[in-house]
N, C-alpha and C positions, 0 to 999 in steps of 0.2 A: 489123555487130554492135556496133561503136561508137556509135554512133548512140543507141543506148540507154543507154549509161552515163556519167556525169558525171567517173568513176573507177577504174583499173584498177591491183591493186597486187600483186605478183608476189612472193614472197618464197622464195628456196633457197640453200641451202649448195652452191657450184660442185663440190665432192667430192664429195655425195652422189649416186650412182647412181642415185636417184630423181627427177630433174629432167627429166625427157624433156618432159612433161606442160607442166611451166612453161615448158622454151623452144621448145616446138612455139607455145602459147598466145603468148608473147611476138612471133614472128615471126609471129603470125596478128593482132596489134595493132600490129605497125610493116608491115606493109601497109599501100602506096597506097592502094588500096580504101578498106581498111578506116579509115587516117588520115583520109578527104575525108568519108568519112559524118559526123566530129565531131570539126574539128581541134579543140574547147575540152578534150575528155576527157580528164584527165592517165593516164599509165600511167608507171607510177614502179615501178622496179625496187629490192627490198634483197637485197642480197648478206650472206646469213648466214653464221658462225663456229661457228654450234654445231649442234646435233645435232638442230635442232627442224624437222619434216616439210616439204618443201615444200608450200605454199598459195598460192590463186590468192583473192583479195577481191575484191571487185568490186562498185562502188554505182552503184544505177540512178538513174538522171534525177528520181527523185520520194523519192531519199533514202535508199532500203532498200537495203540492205546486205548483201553477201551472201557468206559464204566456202565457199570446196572446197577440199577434201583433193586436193592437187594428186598425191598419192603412188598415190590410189587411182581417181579419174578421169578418163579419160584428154581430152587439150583440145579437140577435137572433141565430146565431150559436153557439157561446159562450156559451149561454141561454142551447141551446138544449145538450152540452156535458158536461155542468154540472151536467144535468139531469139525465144523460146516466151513466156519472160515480156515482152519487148520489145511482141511482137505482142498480147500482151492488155495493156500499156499504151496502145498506140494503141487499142483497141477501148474501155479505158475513157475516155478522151483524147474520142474520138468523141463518144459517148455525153453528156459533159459539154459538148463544146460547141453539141452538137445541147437543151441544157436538158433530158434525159432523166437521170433519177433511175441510181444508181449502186452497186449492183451490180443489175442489172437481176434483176427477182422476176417470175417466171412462175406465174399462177395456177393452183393443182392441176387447174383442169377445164381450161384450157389445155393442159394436157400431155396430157390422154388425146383429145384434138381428131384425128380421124382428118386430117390433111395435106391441102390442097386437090389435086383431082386423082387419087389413090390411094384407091384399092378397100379398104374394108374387109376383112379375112380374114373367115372365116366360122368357128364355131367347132370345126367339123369339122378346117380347114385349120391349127390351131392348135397341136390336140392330136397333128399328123406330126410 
């Protein structure tokens, strides 16, 4: 999951009841694992005083930045759209070092291209 971000920035009030989220996420960033995928990524913890929601920041490798409501969240989904966007950074990553144009544009008759291999439907088979 690190691997994808330059930076990780965790902010709760230790009394707020609402922290489950941040220190689940936190001990899923101080993971071994998770450390070796990108020891440069900092993950910096602030410990708040006042009454303002826990949130979880987090900036990806190409700069974007990105906060959750850590209150409503829970850090396994976090988890998982980090991923999500990680993995279509590398697919654009691809793309650009292969000198292929970026966001890749499919042409509309492209799209209705029946798939090599696959049987047309018939129009009888359509309207089931």
């Amino acid at each position: 999951m690190l691997k994808f971000l330059s930076r990780v920035r965790i902010e709760f009030n230790a009394l707020d009841p609402r922290t489950a989220s941040c220190m689940e996420f936190l001990a899923q960033c101080n993971a071994r694992k998770a450390k070796e995928s990108n020891p440069g990524c900092q993950v910096m913890v602030k410990r708040r005083t006042d009454d303002h929601p826990p949130q979880i920041t987090v900036t990806f490798v190409n700069g974007i930045e990105e906060v959750f409501d850590a209150t409503s969240t829970p850090a396994q989904t976090i988890r998982n759209m980090i991923l999500e966007k990680g993995q279509h950074l590398e697919t654009e990553q691809m793309f650009r070092e292969a000198g292929e144009a970026w966001p890749v544009i499919i042409p509309e008759e492209e799209l209705r291209q029946p798939a090599p291999g696959v049987k047309p439907r018939k129009a009888e088979e359509k309207r089931q």
